[in-house]
C-alpha positions in Angstrom: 55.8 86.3 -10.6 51.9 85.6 -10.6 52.7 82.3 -8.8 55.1 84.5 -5.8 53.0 87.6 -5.6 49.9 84.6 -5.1 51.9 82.7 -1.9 52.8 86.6 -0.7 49.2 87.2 -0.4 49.1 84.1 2.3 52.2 84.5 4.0 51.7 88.2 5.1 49.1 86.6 7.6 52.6 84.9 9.0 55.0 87.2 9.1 55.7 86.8 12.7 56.1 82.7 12.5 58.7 83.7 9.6 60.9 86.1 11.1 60.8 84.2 14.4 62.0 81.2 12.2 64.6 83.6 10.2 65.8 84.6 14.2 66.5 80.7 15.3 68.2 80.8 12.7 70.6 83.1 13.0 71.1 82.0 16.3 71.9 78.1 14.7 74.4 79.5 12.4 75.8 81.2 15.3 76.2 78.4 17.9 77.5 76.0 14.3 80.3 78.4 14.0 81.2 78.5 17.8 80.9 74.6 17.4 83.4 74.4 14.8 85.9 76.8 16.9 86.0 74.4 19.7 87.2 71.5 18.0 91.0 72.9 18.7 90.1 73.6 22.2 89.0 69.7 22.9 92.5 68.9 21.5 94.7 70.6 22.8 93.0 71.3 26.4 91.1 68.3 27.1 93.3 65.5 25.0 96.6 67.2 25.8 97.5 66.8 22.1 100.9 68.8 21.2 101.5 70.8 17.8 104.1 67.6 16.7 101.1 65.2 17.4 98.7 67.6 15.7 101.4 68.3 13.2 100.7 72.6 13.9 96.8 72.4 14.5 96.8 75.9 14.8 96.1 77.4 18.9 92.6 78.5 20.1 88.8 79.7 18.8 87.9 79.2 15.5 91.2 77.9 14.0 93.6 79.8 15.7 96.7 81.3 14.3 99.0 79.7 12.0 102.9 80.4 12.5 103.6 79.4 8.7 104.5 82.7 7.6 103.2 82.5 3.8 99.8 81.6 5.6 99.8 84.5 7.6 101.4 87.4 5.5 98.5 88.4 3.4 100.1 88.4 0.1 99.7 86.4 -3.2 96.4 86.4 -5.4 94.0 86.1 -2.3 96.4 88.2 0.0 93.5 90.8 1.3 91.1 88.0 1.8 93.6 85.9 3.3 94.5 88.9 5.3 91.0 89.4 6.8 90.6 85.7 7.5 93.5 86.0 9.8 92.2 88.9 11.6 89.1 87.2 12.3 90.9 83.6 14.0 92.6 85.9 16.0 89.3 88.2 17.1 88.1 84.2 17.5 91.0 82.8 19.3 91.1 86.3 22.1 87.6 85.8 23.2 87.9 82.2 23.7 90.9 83.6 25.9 89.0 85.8 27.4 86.1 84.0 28.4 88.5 81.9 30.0 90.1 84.5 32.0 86.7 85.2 32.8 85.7 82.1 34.3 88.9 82.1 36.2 89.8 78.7 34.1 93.1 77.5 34.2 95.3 74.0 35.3 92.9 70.7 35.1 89.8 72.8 35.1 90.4 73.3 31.6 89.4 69.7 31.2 86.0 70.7 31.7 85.5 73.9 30.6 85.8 73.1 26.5 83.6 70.1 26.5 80.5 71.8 28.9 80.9 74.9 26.1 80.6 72.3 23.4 77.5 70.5 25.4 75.7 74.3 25.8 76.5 74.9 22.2 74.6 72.0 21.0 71.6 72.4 23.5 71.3 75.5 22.2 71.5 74.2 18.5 69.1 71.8 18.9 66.6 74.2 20.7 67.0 76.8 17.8 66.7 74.0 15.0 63.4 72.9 16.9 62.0 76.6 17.0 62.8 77.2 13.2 61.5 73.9 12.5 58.4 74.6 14.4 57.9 78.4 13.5 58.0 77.2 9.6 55.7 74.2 9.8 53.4 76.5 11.5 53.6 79.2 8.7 53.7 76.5 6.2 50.7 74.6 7.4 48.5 78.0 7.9 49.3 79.1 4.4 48.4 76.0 3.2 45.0 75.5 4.9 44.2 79.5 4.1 44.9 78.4 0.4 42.8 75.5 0.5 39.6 77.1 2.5 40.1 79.7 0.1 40.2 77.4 -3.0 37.1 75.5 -1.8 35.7 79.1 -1.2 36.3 79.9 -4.7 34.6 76.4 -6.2 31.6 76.8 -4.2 30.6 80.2 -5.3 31.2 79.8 -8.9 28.4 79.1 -11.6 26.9 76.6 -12.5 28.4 76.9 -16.1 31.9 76.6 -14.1 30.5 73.2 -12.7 29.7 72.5 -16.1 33.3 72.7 -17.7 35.2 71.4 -14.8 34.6 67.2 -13.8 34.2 67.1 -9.6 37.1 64.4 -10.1 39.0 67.4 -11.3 38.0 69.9 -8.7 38.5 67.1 -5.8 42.1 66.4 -7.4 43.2 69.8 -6.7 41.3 70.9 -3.5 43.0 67.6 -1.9 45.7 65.8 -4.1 47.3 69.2 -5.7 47.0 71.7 -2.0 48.5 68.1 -0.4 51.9 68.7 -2.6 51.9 72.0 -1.8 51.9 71.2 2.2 54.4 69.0 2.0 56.9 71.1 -0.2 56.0 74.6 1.9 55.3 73.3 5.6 57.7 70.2 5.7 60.5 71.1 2.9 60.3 75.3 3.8 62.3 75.1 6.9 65.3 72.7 4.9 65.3 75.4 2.1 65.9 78.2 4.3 68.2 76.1 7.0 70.3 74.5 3.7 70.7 78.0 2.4 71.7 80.0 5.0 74.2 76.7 6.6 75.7 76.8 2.8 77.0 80.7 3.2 77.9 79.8 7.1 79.8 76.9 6.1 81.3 78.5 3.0 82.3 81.7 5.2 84.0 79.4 7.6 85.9 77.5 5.1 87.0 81.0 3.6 88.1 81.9 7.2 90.4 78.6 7.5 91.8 78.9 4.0 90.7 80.8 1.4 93.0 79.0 -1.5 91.7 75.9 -0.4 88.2 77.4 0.0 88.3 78.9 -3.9 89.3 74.5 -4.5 86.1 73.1 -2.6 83.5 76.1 -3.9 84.4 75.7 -7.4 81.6 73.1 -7.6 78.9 74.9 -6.5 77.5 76.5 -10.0 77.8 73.1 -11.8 75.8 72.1 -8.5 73.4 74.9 -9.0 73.2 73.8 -13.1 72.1 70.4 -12.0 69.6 70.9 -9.6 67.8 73.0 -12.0 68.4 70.9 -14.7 66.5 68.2 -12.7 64.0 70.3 -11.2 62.5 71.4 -14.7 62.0 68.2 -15.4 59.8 67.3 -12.2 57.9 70.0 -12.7 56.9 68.7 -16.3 56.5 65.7 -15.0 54.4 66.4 -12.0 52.2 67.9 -13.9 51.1 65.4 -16.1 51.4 62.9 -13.0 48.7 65.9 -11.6 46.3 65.7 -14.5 46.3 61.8 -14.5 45.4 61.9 -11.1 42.5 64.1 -12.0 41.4 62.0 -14.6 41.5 58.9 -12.0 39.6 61.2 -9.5 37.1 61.6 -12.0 36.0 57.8 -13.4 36.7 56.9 -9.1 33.7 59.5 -8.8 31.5 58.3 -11.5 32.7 54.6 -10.7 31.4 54.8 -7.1 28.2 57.5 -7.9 27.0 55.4 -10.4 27.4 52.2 -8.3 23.9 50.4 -9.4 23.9 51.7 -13.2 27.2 49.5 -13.3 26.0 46.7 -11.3 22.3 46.6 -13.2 24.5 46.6 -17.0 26.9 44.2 -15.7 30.0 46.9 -16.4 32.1 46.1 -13.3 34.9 44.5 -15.2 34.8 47.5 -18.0 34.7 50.0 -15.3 37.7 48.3 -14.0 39.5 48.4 -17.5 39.1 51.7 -17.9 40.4 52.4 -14.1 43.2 50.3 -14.7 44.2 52.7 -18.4 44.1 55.5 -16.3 46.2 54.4 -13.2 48.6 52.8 -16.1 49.2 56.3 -17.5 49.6 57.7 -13.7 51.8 54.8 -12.9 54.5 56.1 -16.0 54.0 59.6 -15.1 55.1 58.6 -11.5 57.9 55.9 -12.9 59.1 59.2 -14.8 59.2 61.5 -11.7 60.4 59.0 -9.6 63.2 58.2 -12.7 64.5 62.0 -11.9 64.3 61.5 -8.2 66.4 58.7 -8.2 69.1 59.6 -10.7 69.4 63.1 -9.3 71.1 61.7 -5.8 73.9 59.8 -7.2 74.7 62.3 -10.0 75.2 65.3 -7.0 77.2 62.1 -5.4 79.6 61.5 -8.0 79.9 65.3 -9.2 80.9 65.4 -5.2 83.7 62.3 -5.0 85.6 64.2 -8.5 85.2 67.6 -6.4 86.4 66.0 -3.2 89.2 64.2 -5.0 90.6 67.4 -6.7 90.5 69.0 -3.0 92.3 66.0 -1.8 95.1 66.5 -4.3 95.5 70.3 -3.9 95.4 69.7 0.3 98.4 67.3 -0.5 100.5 69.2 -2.8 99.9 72.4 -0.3 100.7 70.3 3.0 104.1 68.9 1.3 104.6 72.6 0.0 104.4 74.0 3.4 100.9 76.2 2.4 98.9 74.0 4.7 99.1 72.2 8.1 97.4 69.2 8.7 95.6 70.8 11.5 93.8 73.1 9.7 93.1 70.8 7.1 91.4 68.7 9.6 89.2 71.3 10.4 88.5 72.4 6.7 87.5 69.1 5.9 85.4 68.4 9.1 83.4 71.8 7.9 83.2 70.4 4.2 81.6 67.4 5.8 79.1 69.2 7.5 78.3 71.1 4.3 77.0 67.8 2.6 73.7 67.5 4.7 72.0 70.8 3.3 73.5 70.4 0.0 71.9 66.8 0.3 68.6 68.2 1.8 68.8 71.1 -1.0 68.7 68.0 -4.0 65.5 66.4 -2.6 64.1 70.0 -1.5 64.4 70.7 -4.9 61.9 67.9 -6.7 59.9 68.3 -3.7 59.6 72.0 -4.9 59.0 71.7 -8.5 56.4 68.8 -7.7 55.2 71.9 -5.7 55.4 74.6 -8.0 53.4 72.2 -10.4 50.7 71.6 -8.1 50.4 75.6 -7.2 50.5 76.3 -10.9 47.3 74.3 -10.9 45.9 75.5 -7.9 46.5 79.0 -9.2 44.8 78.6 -12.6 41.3 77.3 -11.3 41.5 80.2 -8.5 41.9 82.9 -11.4 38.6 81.6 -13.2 36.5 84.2 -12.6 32.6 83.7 -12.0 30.6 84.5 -14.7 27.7 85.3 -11.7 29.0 88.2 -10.4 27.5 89.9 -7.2 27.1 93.6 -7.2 23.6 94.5 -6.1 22.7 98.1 -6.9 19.0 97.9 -5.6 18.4 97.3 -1.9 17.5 94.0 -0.5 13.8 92.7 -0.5 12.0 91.1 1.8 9.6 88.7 -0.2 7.2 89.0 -3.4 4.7 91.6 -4.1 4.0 92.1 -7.9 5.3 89.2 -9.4 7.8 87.8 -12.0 9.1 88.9 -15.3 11.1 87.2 -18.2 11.7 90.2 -20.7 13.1 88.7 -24.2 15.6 86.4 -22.5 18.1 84.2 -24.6 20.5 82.1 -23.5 22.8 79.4 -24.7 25.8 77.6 -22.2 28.5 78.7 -24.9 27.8 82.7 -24.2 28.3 84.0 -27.4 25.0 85.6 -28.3 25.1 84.8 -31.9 22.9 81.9 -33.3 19.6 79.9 -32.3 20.6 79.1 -28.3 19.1 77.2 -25.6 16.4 79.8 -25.5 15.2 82.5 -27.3 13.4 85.4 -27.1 11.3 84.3 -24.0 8.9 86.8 -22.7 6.9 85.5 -19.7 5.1 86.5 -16.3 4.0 85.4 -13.8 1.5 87.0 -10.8 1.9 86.6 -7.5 0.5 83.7 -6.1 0.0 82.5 -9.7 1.1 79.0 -10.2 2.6 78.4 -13.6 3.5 74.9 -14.7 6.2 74.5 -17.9 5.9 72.1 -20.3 7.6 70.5 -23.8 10.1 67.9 -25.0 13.2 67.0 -23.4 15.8 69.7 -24.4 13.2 72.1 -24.9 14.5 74.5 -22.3 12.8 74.4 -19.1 14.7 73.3 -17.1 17.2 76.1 -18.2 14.3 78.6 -17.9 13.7 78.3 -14.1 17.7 78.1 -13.6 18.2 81.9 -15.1 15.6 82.6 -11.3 17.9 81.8 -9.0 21.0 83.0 -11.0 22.8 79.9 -11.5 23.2 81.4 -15.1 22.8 84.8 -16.3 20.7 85.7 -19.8 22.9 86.5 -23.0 20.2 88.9 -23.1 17.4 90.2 -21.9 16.7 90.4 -18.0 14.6 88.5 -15.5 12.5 91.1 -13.0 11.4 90.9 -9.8 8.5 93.2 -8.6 9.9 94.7 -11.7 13.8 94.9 -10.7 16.4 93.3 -12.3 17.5 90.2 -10.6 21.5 90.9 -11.4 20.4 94.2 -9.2 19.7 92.3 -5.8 22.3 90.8 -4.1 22.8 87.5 -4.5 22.1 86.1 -1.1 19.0 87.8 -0.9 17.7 86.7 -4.6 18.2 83.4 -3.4 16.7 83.5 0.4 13.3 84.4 -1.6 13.5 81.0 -3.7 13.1 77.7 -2.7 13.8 74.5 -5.1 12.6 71.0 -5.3 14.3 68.7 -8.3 14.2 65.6 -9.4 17.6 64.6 -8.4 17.2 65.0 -4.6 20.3 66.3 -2.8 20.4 64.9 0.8 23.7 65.2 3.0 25.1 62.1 5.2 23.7 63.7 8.3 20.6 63.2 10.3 17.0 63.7 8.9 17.0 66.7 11.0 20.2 68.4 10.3 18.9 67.7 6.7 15.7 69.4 6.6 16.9 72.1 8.9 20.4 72.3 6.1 22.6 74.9 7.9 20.0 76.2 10.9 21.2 74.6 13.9 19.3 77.0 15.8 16.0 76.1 14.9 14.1 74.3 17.4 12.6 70.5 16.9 9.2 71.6 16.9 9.2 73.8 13.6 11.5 71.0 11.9 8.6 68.4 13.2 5.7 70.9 11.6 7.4 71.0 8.2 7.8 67.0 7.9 4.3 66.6 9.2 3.3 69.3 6.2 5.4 67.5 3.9 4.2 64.3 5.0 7.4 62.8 5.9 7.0 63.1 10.0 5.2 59.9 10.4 8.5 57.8 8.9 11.4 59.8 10.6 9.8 58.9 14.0 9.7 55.1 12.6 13.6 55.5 12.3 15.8 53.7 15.2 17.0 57.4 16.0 13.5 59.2 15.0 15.1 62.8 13.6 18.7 62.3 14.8 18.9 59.0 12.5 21.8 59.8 9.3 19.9 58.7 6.6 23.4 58.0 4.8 25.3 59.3 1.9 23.0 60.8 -0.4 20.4 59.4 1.1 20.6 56.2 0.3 19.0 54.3 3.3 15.5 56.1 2.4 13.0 55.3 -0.8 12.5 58.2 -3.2 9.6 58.9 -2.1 11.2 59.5 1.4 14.2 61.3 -0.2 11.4 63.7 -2.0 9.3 64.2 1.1 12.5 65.2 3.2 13.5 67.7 0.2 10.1 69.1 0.6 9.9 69.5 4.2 13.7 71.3 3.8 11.8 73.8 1.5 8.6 74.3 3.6 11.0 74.9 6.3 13.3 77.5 4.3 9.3 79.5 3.4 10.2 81.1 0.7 7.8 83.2 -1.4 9.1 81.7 -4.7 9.1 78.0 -5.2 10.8 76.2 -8.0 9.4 72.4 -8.8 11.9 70.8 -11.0 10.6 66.9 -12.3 9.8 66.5 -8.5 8.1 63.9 -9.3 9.1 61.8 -12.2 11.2 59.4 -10.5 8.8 57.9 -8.0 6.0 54.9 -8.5 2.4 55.8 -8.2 1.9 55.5 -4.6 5.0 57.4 -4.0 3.6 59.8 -5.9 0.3 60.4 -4.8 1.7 60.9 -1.4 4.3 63.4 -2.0 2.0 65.1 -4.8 -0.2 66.1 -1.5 3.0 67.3 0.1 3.5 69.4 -3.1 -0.1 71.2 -2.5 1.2 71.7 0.7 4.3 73.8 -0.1 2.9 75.5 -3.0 -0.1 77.2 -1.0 0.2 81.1 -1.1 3.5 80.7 -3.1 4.3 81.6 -6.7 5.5 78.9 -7.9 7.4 77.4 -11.5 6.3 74.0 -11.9 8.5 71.6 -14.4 6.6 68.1 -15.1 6.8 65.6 -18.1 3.8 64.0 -16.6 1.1 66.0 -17.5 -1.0 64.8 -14.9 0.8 66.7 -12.4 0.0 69.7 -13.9 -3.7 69.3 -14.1 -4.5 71.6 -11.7 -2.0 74.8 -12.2 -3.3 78.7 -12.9 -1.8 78.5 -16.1 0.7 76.2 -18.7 3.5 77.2 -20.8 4.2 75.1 -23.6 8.1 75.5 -24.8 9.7 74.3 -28.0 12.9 74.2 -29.1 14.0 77.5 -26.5 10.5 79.2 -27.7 7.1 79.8 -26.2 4.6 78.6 -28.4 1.7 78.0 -26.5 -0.1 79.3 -22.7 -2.8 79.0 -21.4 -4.7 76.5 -18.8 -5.2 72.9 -19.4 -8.9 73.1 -21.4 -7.9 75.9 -23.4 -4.6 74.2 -24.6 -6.3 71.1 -25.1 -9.0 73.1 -27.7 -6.2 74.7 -29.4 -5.2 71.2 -30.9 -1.5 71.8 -30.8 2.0 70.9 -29.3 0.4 70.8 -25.8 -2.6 68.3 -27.1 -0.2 66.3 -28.6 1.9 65.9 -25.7 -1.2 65.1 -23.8 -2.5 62.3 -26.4 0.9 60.4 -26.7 0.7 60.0 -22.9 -2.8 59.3 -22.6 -3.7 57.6 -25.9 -0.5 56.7 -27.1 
């Protein structure tokens, strides 16, 4: 019920598409029927065939009238079914009359008149197949693309704790390989699951209206039908989604494969990277081999569970033609229907696996949609507009499992920071830092404790305005495969070349864009790739002078780059932190030479502050990070 009340939520938007649909329709299972009626007319009008030829097709509209008395006397088991069947050939038979009279149709005319009725009949069938066709690919492919956005929506605006537990193979798998299932099975496959259905009771109506005994015969089949297409659609739906989460597992190592492109080349893994592709797409093959195992089995088991049904209506037409229960006539008719009901009931077998595969995929869809974000957005205080007191860590702890209990990530951290103060953090890997400046910006919340700004509580503000006030520089430099303009400009179209031109020139980055083929309009590739780090830094730099925020967070900014690199885009730093408060992450204590004050972290814990001299007199963790770089 989750997984209906979910697509309902989509499909109200295209209610109008659906019940135009649901009116062609009608309309198709109107002009089927009236198709059917006028295969006595093209016998007996056009091809002059007489009742001995036809041995008693019966006269007119949809069957006509039988003169076998037994037929037509309404009694036995099925005698008031039977009876109302009658009444409707003969309701069938007088307006075919009457149209006609009408038309005035009589002597050779009647040559024409049943063959351009049949023509309009399946104009008109086509047309209204086309529209439902159309109208349900066009709800179909909306509720799709809604679900998708939506989906994407949801991925983007989770935490980064979220981003944590979930691979981007996994995530790409089902924005793009999962929400493609679905669009097949609900914009291609809809309109045959509504057009199979409906053409089922048509056809089954219109064989009750011909004969019902022999009607009861041919629908016998339809539960065992029914039993088998569920029996084989539980199984594609187990199977789809395993074939699902072996596509997320190739989606993943095809991610890392590609990302990490020169790690693999520099260890010389390309063959092991291609062993462990090939295990994966080897467990996706027999998950596929399986799927494609029901798939293929399930068309000739409906096929041969047809030919025994078909071969017991056979024998009951025979013994009720050589009884006298049954002209051949109308058993011509009966069985010209019975053919026609073989397309949807074929359509209905593959729009079943489709389906599952489908219900599989929306299963998944569904689950990651319902993983709520542990950074929820509910300001209570009123936007601000930049930085006035400062910032305050009040006894924060943290640790990525959430639990509260035990020695986390960090613990107990009580810090502040003026404005305009520069504040540099320092320690071991894994000591916390980096963790530290993250619980600014909200990418995590505290366990406990809050972080304060101009002494309100972060979780107060709203979310997009915490953020506006923050800008970020880390060591893993996120560039977009755009221009260098579009880049440091990330989102603001608007903003004219001149302000993007001061910020390079500031970040010291202007002087290489205009070497560029394209100056600022050149796409400096996928992740940047067709710039050095240095470049890639500066450009990240000038995006955050640009952005002017009165916060500024420097993660490692410049750990990855050689000396020269370095010296340049540590002036481009000095650049972007003037008359900002700024959190400063370095392992090279060099780089932190020069900030208002230094906080030494150990283990998730403060143990020493201060500036540079002062720590360096103290004689502890910090002077003994400084003397294994400097003396070690």
């Amino acid at each position: 019920m989750e997984l209906v009340a979910f697509f309902l939520r989509y499909a109200r938007r295209y209610v109008h598409w659906g019940l135009l649909a649901l009116a062609a329709i009608a309309v198709y299972s109107i002009a089927t029927t009236a198709f059917v009626g006028l295969v006595n007319p093209m016998f007996e009008e056009v091809l002059l065939a007489s009742e001995e030829e036809l041995e008693g097709v019966p006269v007119g509209g949809l069957g006509g009238v039988s003169d076998d008395p037994d037929e037509n006397s309404g009694t036995g088991f099925f005698g008031p079914l039977e009876g109302f069947t009658q009444n409707l050939r003969s309701a069938a038979a007088d307006l075919y009359a009457d149209a006609k009279e009408q038309f005035g149709i009589e002597g050779r005319r009647e040559v024409f008149f049943a063959p351009t009725l049949l023509v309009l009949v399946v104009l008109l069938r086509s047309l209204m197949a086309f529209v439902s066709g159309y109208s349900f690919q066009r709800a179909g492919l909306g509720v799709t693309t809604d679900i998708r956005n939506d989906l994407y929506r949801h991925i983007i605006h989770q935490s980064s704790r979220f981003h944590q537990r979930h691979t981007s193979g996994e995530l790409y798998s089902r924005v793009v390989s999962d929400v493609s299932k679905l669009q097949n099975a609900v914009a291609a496959r809809l309109f045959d699951i509504f057009m199979s259905v409906t053409m089922l009771f048509v056809y089954g109506g219109i064989l009750l209206t011909l004969h019902v005994t022999l009607a009861v015969v041919s629908l016998f089949a339809v539960p065992l039908f029914g039993f088998l297409l569920a029996r084989f659609g539980k199984g594609m739906r187990n199977v789809t989604h395993r074939s699902q989460e072996r596509m997320a597992d190739l989606s993943a190592l095809l991610t890392e494969g590609i990302r990490g492109n020169r790690v693999v080349k520099a260890f010389g893994m390309e063959e092991f990277e291609c062993r462990r592709f090939e295990r994966a797409t080897r467990g996706h093959l027999l998950a596929n081999l399986r799927a494609q195992f029901l798939s293929t089995l399930s068309s000739p088991v409906i096929e041969s569970t047809a030919a025994v049904g078909g071969a017991v209506l056979v024998i009951s037409a025979g013994l009720m033609i050589r009884d006298g229960r049954l002209t051949f006539g109308t058993f011509f008719q009966f069985l010209l229907v019975l053919l026609m009901m073989y397309d949807p009931i074929r359509k209905l077998n593959k729009v079943n696996l489709v389906l599952q595969e489908a219900i599989a995929c929306s299963k998944r869809v569904h689950d990651v949609m319902q993983i709520k974000s542990d950074i929820v957005d509910r300001p209570t205080a009123p936007p601000i507009s930049g930085l006035e007191q400062g910032i305050r860590f009040d006894d924060v702890s943290f640790d990525y499992e959430d639990t509260g209990h035990g020695k986390g990530v960090l613990s107990g951290i009580r810090l502040e920071l003026h404005r305009g103060e520069v504040v540099a953090l320092v320690g071991a890997s894994g000591a916390g830092k980096s963790t530290l400046v993250n619980l600014l910006p909200r990418f995590f919340d505290p366990v406990s404790g809050q972080v304060l700004i101009d002494d309100v509580d972060i979780r107060a503000l709203p979310l997009q305005n915490l953020r506006s006030l923050i800008g970020i520089v880390t060591q893993e430099t996120v560039l977009f495969n755009d221009s260098a303009r579009n880049n440091i400009a990330y989102g603001r179209d608007d903003l004219p070349i001149e302000e993007v031109r001061m910020a390079a020139a500031a970040a010291y980055a202007d002087d290489f864009i205009m070497a560029m083929p394209e100056g600022y309009d050149t796409v400096i590739g996928e992740g940047g790739q067709n710039l050095s780090g240095g470049q890639r830094q500066r450009l990240a730099i000038a995006r955050a002078l640009l952005k002017n925020a009165p916060i500024l967070i420097l993660d490692e900014a410049t750990s990855h780059l050689d000396t020269e690199s370095e010296v340049v885009v540590q002036r481009a730093i000095y650049n972007l932190m003037e008359g900002r408060t700024a959190l400063v992450i370095a392992h090279r204590l060099s780089t932190v030479v020069r900030a208002d004050r230094i906080v030494v972290l150990d283990r998730g814990s403060i143990v020493e502050e201060g500036t540079h001299e002062q720590l360096l007199e103290l004689g502890g963790a910090y002077k003994r990070l400084y003397d294994l770089q400097f003396h070690g």
